[in-house]
C-alpha positions as CSV (number, residue, x, y, z in Angstrom):
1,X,8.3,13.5,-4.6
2,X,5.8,15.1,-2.7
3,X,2.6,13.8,-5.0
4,X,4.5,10.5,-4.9
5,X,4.1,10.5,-0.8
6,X,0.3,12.0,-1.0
7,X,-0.4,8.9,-3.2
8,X,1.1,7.1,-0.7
9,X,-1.2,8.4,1.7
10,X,-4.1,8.1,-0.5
11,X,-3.6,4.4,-1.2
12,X,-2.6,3.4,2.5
13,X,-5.8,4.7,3.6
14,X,-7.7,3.1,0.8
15,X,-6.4,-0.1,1.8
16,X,-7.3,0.2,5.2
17,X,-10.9,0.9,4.1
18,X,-10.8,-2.0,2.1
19,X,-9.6,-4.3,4.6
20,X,-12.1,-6.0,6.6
21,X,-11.6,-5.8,10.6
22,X,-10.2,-3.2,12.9
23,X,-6.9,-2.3,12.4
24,X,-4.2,-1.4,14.6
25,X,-1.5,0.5,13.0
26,X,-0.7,4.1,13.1
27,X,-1.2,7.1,10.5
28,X,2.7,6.8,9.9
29,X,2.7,3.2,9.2
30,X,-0.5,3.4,7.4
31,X,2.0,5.9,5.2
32,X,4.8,3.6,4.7
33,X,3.2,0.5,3.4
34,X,0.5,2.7,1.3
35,X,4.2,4.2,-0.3
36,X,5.7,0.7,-0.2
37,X,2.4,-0.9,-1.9
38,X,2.8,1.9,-4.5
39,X,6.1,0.9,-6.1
40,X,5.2,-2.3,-6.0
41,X,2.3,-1.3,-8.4
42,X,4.2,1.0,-10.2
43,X,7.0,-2.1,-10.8
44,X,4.3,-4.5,-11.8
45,X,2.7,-2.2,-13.9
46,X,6.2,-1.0,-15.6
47,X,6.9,-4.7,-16.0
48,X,3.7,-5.2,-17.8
49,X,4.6,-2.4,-20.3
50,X,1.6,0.6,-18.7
51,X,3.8,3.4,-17.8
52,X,7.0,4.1,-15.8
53,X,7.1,3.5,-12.3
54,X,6.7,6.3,-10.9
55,X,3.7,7.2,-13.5
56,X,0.6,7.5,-11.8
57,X,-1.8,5.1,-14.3
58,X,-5.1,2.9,-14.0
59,X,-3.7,-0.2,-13.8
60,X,-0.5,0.8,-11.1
61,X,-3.2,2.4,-9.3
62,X,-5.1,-0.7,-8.9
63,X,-2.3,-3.3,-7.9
64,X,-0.6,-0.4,-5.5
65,X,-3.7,-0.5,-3.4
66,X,-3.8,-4.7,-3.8
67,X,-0.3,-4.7,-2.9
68,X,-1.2,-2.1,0.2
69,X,-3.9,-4.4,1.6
70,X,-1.6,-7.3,1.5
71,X,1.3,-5.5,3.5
72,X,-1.4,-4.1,5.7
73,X,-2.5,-7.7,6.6
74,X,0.9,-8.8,6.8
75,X,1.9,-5.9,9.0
76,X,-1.5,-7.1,11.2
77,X,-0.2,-10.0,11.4
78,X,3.4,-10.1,12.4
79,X,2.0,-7.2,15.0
80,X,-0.4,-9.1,16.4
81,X,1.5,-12.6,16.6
82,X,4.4,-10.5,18.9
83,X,1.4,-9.3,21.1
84,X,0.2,-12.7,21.9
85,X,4.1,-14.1,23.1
């Protein structure tokens, strides 16, 4: 459990480096979606037959940090659009 959070960690924080622009979320939220972004790479990649979920493999690796910049941006967004009302 505890590698599975420090991989969260890792692959939150590699997502915000890969995501263009300044970001404003926090460390802890940064944490969550960098968790959240790695089951969803460890589903996909269990779905296409590379390992069990919670395996850490090339291919999960790669879609959990997708799937992390995609929540990050969502997260932006959703953040930023209650800002503005």
């Amino acid at each position: 459990m505890i590698g599975f959070v420090v991989a969260g960690l890792v692959i939150g924080a590699l997502a915000r480096l890969i995501k263009p622009g300044r970001q404003r979320l926090s460390l802890v939220m940064t944490l969550l979606l960098g968790l959240a972004g790695s089951v969803i790479g460890g589903v996909i990649a269990n779905l296409l037959g590379t390992g069990d979920i919670f395996e850490l493999n090339f291919l999960g690796f790669i879609v959990s940090v997708i799937a992390a910049v995609l929540l990050i941006g969502v997260a932006e967004g959703v953040a930023g659009s209650r800002s503005h009302t």
